[in-house]
C-alpha positions, 0 to 999 in steps of 0.5 A, spaced: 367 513 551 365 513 545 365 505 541 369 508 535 376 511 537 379 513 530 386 513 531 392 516 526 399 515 526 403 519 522 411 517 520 415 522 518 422 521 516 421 513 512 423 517 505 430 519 507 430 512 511 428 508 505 433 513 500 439 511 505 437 503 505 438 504 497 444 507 498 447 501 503 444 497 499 448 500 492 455 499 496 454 492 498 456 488 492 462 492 491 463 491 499 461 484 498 467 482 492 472 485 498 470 481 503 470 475 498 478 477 496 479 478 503 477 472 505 479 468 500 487 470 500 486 469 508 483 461 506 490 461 501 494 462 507 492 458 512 492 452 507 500 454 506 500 453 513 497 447 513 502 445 508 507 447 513 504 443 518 502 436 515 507 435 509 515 436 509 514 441 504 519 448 504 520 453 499 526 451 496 522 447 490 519 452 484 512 448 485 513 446 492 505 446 496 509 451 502 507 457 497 502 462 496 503 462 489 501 454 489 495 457 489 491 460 484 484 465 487 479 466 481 475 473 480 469 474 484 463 468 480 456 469 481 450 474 482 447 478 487 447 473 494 450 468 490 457 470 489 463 466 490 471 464 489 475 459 487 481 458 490 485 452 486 493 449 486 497 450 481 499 443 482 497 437 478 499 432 485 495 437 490 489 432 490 494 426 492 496 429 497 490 432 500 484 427 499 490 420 500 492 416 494 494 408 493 501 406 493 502 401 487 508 397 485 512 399 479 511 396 472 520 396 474 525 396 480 528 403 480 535 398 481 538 397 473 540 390 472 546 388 467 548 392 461 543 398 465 537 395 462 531 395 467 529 390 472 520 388 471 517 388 477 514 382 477 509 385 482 508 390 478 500 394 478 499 391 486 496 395 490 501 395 497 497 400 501 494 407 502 497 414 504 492 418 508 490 425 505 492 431 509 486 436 508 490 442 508 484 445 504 479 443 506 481 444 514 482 452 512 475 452 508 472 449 515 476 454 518 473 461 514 467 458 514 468 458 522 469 465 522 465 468 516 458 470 520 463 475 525 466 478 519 460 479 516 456 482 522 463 487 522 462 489 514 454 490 515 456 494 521 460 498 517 455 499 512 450 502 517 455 506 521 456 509 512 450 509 512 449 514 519 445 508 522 
């Protein structure tokens, strides 16, 4: 046998494979703000469960926590790998109830005295104890972070199977 073996390899089809790939490619960032939409009104909903659940709260109040529309999701931020959404409540006394907040004494009793003047509480400012947060929006993130490597593997599955691949 001789020492010098010439060996050639010889691929074929690697032009319509790298067009193809460009074209799952060109897809993704709109399939991407899809799957981010998704996501993020299913985190929406799974912390207005939480709510449910963690709090006394119902729909009857106008900005009751228990309502979807409590919470605010932003338009897709970011760029390319680094795109991102907000999901925000309306509520200026979510963060109380969802990281826990001291319980203070007011400067007065809610009991009216003589001739309806308030009452001073002479205990006033004092901090008397601490109300533990319920982390209804954190516990949905965990949980949409949980399932997120499954709902990606099923968008680039669908990608490869528009792709012909």
């Amino acid at each position: 046998m001789n020492d010098e073996m010439i060996a050639s390899v010889s691929v074929e089809g690697l032009n319509e494979l790298t067009r193809d790939l460009k074209k799952i490619v060109k897809k993704y960032p709109k399939k991407a703000d899809e799957l981010l939409k998704k996501n993020a009104r299913l985190t929406r909903k799974e912390v207005v469960k939480n709510v449910k659940k963690e709090t006394k709260s119902n729909k009857e109040s106008k900005k009751s926590l228990a309502k979807a529309g409590s919470y605010k999701i932003s338009q897709v931020k970011g760029y390319g790998t680094e795109k991102y959404i907000e999901i925000s409540a309306n509520s200026r006394h979510f963060h109380l109830v969802e990281h826990g907040h001291d319980i203070i004494m007011p400067k007065f009793h809610g009991v009216q005295g003589e001739k309806g003047k308030r009452i001073p509480n002479k205990n006033a400012g004092q901090k008397v104890g601490f109300v533990q947060g319920k982390h209804m929006m954190a516990n949905a993130i965990k949980k949409a972070e949980k399932d997120m490597p499954e709902t990606l593997s099923k968008m680039v599955d669908e990608l490869l199977k528009e792709g012909g691949f």
